[in-house]
KEMI-569631 format. One record per residue (C-alpha): residue in one letter; x, y negated, z negated. Coordinates in nm, 4 decimals. Example, Ala and Ser with C-alpha at 12.3 -4.5 7.8 and 13.67 -1.06 7.14 Angstrom:
% residues 2
 residu       px       py       pz
      A   1.2300   0.4500  -0.7800
      S   1.3670   0.1060  -0.7140
***
This chain:
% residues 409
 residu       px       py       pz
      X  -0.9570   1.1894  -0.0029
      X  -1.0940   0.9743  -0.2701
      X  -1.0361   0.8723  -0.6780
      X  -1.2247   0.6829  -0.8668
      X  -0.9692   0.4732  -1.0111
      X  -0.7435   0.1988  -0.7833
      X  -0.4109   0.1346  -0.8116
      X  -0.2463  -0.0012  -0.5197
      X   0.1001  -0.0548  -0.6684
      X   0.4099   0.0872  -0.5265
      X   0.5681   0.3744  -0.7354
      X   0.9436   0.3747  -0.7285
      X   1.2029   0.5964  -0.9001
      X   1.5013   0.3490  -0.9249
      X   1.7859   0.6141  -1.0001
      X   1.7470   0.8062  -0.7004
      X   2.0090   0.7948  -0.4484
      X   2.0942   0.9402  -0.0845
      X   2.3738   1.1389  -0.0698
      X   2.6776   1.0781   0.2138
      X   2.5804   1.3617   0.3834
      X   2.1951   1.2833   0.3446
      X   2.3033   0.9363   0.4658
      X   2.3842   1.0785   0.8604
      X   2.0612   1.2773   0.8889
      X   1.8102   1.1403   1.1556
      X   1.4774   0.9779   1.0285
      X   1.1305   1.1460   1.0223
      X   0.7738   0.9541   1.0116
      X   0.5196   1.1682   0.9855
      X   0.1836   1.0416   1.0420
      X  -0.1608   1.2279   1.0063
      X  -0.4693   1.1110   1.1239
      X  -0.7681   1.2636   0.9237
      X  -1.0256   1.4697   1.1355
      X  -0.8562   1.3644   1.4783
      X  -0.9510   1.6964   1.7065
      X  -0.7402   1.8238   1.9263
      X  -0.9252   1.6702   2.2460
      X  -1.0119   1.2792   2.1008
      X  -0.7010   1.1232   2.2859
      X  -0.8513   1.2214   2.6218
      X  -1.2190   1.1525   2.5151
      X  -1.1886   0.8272   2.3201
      X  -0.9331   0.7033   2.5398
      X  -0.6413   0.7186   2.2740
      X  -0.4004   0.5108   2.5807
      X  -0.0775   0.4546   2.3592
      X  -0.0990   0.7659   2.1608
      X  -0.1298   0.9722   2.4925
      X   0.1644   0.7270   2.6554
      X   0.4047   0.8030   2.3441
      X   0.3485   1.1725   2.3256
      X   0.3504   1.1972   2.6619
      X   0.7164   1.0902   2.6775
      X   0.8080   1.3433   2.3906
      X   0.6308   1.6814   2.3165
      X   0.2368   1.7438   2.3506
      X   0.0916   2.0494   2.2351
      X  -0.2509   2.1610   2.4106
      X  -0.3772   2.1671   2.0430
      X  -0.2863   2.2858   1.6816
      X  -0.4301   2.5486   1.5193
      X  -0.5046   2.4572   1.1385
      X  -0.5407   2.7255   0.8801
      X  -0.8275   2.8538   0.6884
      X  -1.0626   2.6659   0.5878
      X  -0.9892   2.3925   0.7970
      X  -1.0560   2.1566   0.5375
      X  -0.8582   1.7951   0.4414
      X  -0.6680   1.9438   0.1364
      X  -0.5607   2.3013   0.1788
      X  -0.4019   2.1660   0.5106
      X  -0.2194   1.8835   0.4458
      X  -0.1078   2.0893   0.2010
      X  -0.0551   2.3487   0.4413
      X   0.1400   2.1235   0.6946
      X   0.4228   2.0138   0.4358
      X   0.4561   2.3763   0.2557
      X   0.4605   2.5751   0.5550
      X   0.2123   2.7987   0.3456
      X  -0.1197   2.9298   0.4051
      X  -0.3971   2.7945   0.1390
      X  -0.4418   3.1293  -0.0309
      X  -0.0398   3.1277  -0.0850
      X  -0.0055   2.7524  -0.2011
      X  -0.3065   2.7610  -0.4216
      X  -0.5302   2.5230  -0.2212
      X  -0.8190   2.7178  -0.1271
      X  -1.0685   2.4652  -0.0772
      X  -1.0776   2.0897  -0.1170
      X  -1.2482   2.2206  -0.4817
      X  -1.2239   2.5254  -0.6627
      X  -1.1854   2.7232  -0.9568
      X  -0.9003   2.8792  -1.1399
      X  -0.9826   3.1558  -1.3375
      X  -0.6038   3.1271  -1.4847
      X  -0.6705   2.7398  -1.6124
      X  -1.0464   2.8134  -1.6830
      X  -1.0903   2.5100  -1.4907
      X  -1.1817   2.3344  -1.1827
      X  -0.9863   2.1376  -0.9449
      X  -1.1714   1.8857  -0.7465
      X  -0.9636   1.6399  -0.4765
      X  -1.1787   1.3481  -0.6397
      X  -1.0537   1.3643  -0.9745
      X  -0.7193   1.3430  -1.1794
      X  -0.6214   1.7322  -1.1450
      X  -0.5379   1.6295  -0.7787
      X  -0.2410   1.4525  -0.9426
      X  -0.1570   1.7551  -1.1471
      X   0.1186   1.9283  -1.0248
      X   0.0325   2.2745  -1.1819
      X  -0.2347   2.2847  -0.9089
      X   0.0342   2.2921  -0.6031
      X   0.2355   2.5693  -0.5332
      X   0.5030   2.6091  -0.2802
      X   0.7885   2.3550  -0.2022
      X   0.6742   2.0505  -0.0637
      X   0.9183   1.9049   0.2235
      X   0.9618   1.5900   0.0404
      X   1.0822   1.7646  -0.2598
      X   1.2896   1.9671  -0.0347
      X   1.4732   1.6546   0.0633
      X   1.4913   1.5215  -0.2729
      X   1.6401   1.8386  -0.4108
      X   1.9218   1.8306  -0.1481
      X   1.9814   1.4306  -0.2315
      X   1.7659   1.3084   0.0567
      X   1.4975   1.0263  -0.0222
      X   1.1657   1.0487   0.0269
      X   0.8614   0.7969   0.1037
      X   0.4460   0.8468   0.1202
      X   0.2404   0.6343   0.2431
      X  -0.0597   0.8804   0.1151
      X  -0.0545   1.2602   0.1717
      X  -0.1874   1.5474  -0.0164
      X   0.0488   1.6360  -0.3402
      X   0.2555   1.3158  -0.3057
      X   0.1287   1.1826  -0.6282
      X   0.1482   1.4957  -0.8068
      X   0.4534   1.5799  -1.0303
      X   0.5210   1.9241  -0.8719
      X   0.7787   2.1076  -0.9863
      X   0.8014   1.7514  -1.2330
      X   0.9409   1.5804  -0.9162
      X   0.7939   1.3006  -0.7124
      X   0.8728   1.1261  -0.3705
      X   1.1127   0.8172  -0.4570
      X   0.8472   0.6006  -0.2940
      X   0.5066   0.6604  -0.2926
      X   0.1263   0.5423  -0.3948
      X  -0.1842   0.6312  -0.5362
      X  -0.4788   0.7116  -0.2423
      X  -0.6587   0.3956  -0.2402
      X  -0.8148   0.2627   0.0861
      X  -0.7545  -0.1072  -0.0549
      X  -0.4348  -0.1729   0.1425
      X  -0.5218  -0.3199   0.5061
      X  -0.2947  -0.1516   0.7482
      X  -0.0505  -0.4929   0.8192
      X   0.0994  -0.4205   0.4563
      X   0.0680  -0.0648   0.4986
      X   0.3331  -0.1453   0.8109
      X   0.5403  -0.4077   0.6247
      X   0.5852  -0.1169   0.3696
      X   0.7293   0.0854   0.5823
      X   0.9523  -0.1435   0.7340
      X   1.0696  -0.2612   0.4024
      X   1.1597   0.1830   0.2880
      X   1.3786   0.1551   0.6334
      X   1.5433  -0.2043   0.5835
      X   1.6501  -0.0552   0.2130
      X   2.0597  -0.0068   0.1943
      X   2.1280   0.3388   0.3105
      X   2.1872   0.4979  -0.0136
      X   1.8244   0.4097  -0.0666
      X   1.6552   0.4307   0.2745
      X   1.4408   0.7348   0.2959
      X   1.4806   0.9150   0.5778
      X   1.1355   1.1086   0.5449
      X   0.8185   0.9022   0.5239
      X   0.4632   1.0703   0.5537
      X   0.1573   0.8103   0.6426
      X  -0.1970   0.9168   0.6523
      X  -0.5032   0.7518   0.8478
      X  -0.8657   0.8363   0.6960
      X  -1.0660   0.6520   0.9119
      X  -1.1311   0.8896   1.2119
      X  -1.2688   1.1696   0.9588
      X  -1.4704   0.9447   0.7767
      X  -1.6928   0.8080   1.1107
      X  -1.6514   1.1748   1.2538
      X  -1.8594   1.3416   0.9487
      X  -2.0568   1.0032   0.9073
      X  -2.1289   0.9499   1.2711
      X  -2.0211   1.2695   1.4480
      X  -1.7484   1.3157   1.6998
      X  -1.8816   1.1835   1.9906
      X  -2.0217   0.8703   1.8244
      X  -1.9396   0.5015   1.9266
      X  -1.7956   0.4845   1.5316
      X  -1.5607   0.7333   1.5951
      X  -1.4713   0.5682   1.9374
      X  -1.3695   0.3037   1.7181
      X  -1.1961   0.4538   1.4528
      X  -0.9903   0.6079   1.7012
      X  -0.8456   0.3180   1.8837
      X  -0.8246   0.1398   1.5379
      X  -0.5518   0.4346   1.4517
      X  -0.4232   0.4250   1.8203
      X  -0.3384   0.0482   1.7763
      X  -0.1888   0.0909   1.4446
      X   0.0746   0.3488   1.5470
      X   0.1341   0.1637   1.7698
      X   0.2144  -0.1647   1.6012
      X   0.3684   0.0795   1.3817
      X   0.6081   0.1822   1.6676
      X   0.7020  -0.1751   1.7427
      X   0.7887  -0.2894   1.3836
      X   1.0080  -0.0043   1.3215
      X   1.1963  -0.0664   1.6215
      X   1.2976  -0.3663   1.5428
      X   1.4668  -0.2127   1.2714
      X   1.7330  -0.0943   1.5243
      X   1.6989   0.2730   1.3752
      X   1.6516   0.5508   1.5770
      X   1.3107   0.6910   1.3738
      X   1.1304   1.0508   1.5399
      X   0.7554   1.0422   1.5214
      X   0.5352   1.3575   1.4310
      X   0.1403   1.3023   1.4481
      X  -0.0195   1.5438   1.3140
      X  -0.4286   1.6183   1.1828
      X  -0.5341   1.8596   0.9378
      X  -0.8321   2.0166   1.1877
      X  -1.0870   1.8581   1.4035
      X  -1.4914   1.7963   1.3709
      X  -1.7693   1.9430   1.5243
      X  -2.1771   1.8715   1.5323
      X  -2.3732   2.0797   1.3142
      X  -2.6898   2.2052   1.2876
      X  -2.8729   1.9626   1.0126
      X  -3.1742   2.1000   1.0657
      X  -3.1894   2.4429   0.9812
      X  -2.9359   2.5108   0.6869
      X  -2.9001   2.8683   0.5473
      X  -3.1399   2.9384   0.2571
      X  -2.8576   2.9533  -0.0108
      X  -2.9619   3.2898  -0.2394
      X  -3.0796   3.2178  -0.5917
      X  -2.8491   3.3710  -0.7551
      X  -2.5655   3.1621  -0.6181
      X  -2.7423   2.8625  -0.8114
      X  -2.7845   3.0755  -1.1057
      X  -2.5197   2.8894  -1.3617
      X  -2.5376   3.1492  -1.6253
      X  -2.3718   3.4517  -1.3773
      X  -2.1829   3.2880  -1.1702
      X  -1.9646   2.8848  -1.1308
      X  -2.0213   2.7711  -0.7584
      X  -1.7662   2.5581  -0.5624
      X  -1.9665   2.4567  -0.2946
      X  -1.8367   2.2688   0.0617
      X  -2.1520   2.3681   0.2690
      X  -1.9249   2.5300   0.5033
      X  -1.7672   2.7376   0.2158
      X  -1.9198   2.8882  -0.0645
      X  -1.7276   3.0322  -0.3842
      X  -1.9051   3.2489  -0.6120
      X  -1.6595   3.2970  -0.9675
      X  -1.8297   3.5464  -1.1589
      X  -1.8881   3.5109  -1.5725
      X  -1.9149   3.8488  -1.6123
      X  -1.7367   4.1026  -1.3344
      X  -2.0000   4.3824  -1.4054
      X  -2.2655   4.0875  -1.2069
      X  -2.0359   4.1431  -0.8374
      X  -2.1580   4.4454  -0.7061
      X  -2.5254   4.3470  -0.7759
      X  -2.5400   4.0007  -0.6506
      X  -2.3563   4.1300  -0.3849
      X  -2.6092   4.3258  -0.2594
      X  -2.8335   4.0981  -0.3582
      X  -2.6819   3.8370  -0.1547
      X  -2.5891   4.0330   0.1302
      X  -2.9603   4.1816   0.1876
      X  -3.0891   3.8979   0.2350
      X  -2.8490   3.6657   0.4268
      X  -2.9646   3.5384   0.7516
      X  -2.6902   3.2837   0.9286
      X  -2.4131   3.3603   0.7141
      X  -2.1276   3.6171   0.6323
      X  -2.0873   3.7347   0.2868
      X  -1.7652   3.8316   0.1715
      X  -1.6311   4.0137  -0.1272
      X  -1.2925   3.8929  -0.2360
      X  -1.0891   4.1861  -0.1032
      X  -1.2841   4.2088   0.2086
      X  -1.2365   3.8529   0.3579
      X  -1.0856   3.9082   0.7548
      X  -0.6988   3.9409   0.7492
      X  -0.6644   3.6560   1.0202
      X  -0.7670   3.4263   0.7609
      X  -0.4635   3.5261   0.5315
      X  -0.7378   3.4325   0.2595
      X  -0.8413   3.7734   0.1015
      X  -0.6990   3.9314  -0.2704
      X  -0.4034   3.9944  -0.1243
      X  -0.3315   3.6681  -0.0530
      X  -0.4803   3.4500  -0.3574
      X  -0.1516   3.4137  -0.4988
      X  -0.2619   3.1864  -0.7533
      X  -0.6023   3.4148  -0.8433
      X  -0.8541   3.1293  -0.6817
      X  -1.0999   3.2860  -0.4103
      X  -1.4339   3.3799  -0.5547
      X  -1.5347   3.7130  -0.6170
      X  -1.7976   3.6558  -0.3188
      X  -1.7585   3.4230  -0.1070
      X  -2.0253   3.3478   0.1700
      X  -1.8866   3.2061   0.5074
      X  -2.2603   3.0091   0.7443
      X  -2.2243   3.0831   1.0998
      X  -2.1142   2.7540   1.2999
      X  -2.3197   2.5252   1.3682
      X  -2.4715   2.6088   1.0136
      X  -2.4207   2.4231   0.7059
      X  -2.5408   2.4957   0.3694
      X  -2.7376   2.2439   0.2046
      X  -2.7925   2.2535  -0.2087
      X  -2.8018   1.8514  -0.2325
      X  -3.1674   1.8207  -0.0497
      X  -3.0453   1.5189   0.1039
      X  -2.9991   1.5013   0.4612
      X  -2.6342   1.6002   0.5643
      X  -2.3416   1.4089   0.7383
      X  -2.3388   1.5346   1.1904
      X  -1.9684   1.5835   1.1933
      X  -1.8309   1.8805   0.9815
      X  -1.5316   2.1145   0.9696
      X  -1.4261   2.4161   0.7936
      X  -1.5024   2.6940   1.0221
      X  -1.3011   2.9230   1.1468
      X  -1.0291   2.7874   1.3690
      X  -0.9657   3.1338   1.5893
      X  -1.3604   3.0614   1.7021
      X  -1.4365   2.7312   1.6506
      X  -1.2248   2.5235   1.9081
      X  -1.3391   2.1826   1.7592
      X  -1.1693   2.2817   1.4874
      X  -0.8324   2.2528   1.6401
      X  -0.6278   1.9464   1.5735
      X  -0.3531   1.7430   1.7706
      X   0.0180   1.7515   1.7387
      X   0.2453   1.4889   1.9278
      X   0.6121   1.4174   1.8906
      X   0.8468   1.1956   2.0162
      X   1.1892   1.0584   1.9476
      X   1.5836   1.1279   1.9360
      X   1.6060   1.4618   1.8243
      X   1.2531   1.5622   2.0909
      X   1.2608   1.6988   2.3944
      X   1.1187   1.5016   2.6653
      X   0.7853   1.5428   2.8472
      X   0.7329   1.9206   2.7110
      X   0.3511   2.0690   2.6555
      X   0.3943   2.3255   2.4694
      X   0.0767   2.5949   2.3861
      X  -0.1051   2.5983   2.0990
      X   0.0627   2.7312   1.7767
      X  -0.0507   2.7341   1.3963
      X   0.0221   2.4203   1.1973
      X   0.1904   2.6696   0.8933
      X   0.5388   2.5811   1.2050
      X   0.5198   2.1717   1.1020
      X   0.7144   2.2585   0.7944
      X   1.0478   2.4723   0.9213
      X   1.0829   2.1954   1.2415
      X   1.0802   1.9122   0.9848
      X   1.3384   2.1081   0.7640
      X   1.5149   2.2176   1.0557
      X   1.5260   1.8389   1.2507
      X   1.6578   1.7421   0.8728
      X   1.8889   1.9462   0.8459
      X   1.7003   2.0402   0.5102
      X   1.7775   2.4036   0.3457
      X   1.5093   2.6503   0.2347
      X   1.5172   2.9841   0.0454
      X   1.1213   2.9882  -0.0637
      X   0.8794   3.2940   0.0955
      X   0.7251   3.0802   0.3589
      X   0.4531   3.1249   0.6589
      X   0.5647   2.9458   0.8845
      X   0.8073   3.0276   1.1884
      X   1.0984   2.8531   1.3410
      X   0.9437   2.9076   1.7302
      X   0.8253   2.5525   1.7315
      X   1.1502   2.3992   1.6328
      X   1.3171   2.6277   1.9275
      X   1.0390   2.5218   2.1335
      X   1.0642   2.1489   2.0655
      X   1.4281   2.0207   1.9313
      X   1.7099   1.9313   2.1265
      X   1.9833   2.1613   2.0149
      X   2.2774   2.0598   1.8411
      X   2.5993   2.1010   2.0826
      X   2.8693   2.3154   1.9206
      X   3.1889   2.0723   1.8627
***
């Protein structure tokens, strides 16, 4: 996640309000922690993050969706939506409805035409329950023309001290303005896992940099004297690639005047100019692909829920070629980053991510399997109290699995 420009002030809408009702409802932090895979705790020696969840519920691992990439699964997590159905397909993409691109470095990231679904913090704010982010994907967007009462631009300018003062400061507010869902994102164990790899002494770091800040995070807030539940969450994991042999990307995938390329080197989109070019370059493509898939749009596998059927919002390429893990495409012709995700989560175990949860409305000391992160969504609405009528994904199995239930009076 990065912009160009940096603003690091607050953004506060002043007229909103918490409801009576809204007022009794527990509180929710949700915290993700960029690129953290499903087994780091254990091999970076996460101690307080494996002490805390240990206490509350542990899940052997989380399955993200496809592509496990940063921004269709944050998105993901908080929508309870698979990328093809909110609209996030890849971190960038075109639309062939906006005859345009969306890239997660520049301003249409804050454009709320680009998100579909109902995020949970507009869920909350709809039913008169404030909202704060500390940083996730859509926050800063006006979707549906509707913004968290608290939130900020993605900058990495604010050390994490303030970052934990601000929080603090949402749950000191009087209660008709204390929000009672916060999410909070970390960036720095993705960053040193693609820069460095996973098993790298940088990522070591990065880890038990996060570890500490939760937490000090955990500490502050209790002083509060509010009873807050913690979910820790990542979008998908990282894996080692192969950076010496990419895939020999086909020429006509480069060839501007067919076809506009959005290009993640472990996802390629091919948007054709002219439909009658498909078929060809298909064949094209496909007869001479060594160490990759290649996909037409309606042919993509159904466990991906990422084929026509499922671009609700008309945004998967007409071809769309897939490398084989380790493999990483490579049209810069600079040397590539060790740590990647993206692949396919149902065969790629690195890319499975964590899920830990802990507090009054948890059950205690619970590993539960893995399940698909699409469930984050209904448990957070459900541990709310939070209402929902859109088409959704996700299941309520994990909130049976991990809630305390609510004895009948």
């Amino acid at each position: 996640m990065a912009y160009s420009q940096v603003d690091t002030a607050q953004k506060v809408d002043a007229a909103t309000r918490n409801s009576a009702v809204q007022q009794q409802k527990p509180y929710v932090i949700m915290i993700s922690i960029d690129g953290f895979r499903y087994d780091y705790a254990e091999k970076h020696h996460a101690v307080h993050l494996k002490q805390l969840g240990a206490g509350g519920v542990h899940a052997e691992s989380m399955i993200p969706s496809y592509p496990s990439l940063t921004f269709p699964n944050h998105y993901s997590l908080v929508t309870g939506l698979y990328p093809a159905h909110h609209g996030l397909v890849q971190n960038y993409f075109y639309d062939r409805n906006f005859k345009s691109l969306y890239s997660y470095k520049s301003k249409t990231a804050t454009e709320g035409k680009w998100y579909g679904g109902t995020p949970i913090w507009l869920l909350a704010e709809r039913q008169k329950m404030l909202s704060a982010s500390f940083y996730w994907v859509g926050s800063e967007a006006d979707i549906q023309g509707k913004y968290p009462t608290y939130y900020y631009k993605y900058n990495e300018q604010i050390g994490i001290h303030d970052r934990i003062q601000t929080v603090v400061n949402w749950l000191e507010q009087p209660a008709d303005r204390r929000p009672h869902l916060i999410t909070f994102y970390f960036p720095e164990v993705d960053h040193q896992g693609h820069k460095f790899g996973p098993d790298a002494q940088e990522t070591d770091k990065a880890v038990h940099f996060v570890d500490s800040a939760i937490y000090e995070l955990t500490k502050a807030v209790k002083a509060t004297g509010l009873k807050v539940n913690y979910v820790i969450v990542s979008d998908h994991g990282m894996t080692n690639i192969d950076r010496e042999h990419s895939p020999v990307t086909p020429a006509i995938a480069l060839d501007t005047a067919k076809f506009i390329k959005a290009d993640e080197g472990v996802l390629m989109h091919l948007y054709a100019k002219n439909p009658d070019d498909i078929q060809s370059a298909y064949a094209e493509i496909k007869a001479q692909a060594k160490d990759y898939q290649v996909y037409l749009r309606d042919s993509l596998p159904a466990k991906w829920h990422y084929s026509a059927k499922d671009d609700w919002h008309n945004r998967i390429g007409d071809i769309v070629l897939v490398p084989n893990w380790p493999k990483s495409f490579n049209t810069t012709h600079r040397k590539l980053d060790p740590g990647a995700h993206g692949y396919d989560p149902y065969t790629v175990k690195d890319m499975h991510a964590i899920f830990y949860a802990w507090g009054p409305n948890f059950k205690k000391r619970l590993t539960i399997p893995a399940f698909q992160n699409v469930d984050i969504y209904p448990m957070i609405a459900q541990l709310l109290n939070l209402t929902y009528n859109d088409k959704i994904d996700g299941t309520k199995e994990l909130a049976d699995k991990v809630l305390i239930k609510k004895k009948k009076k």
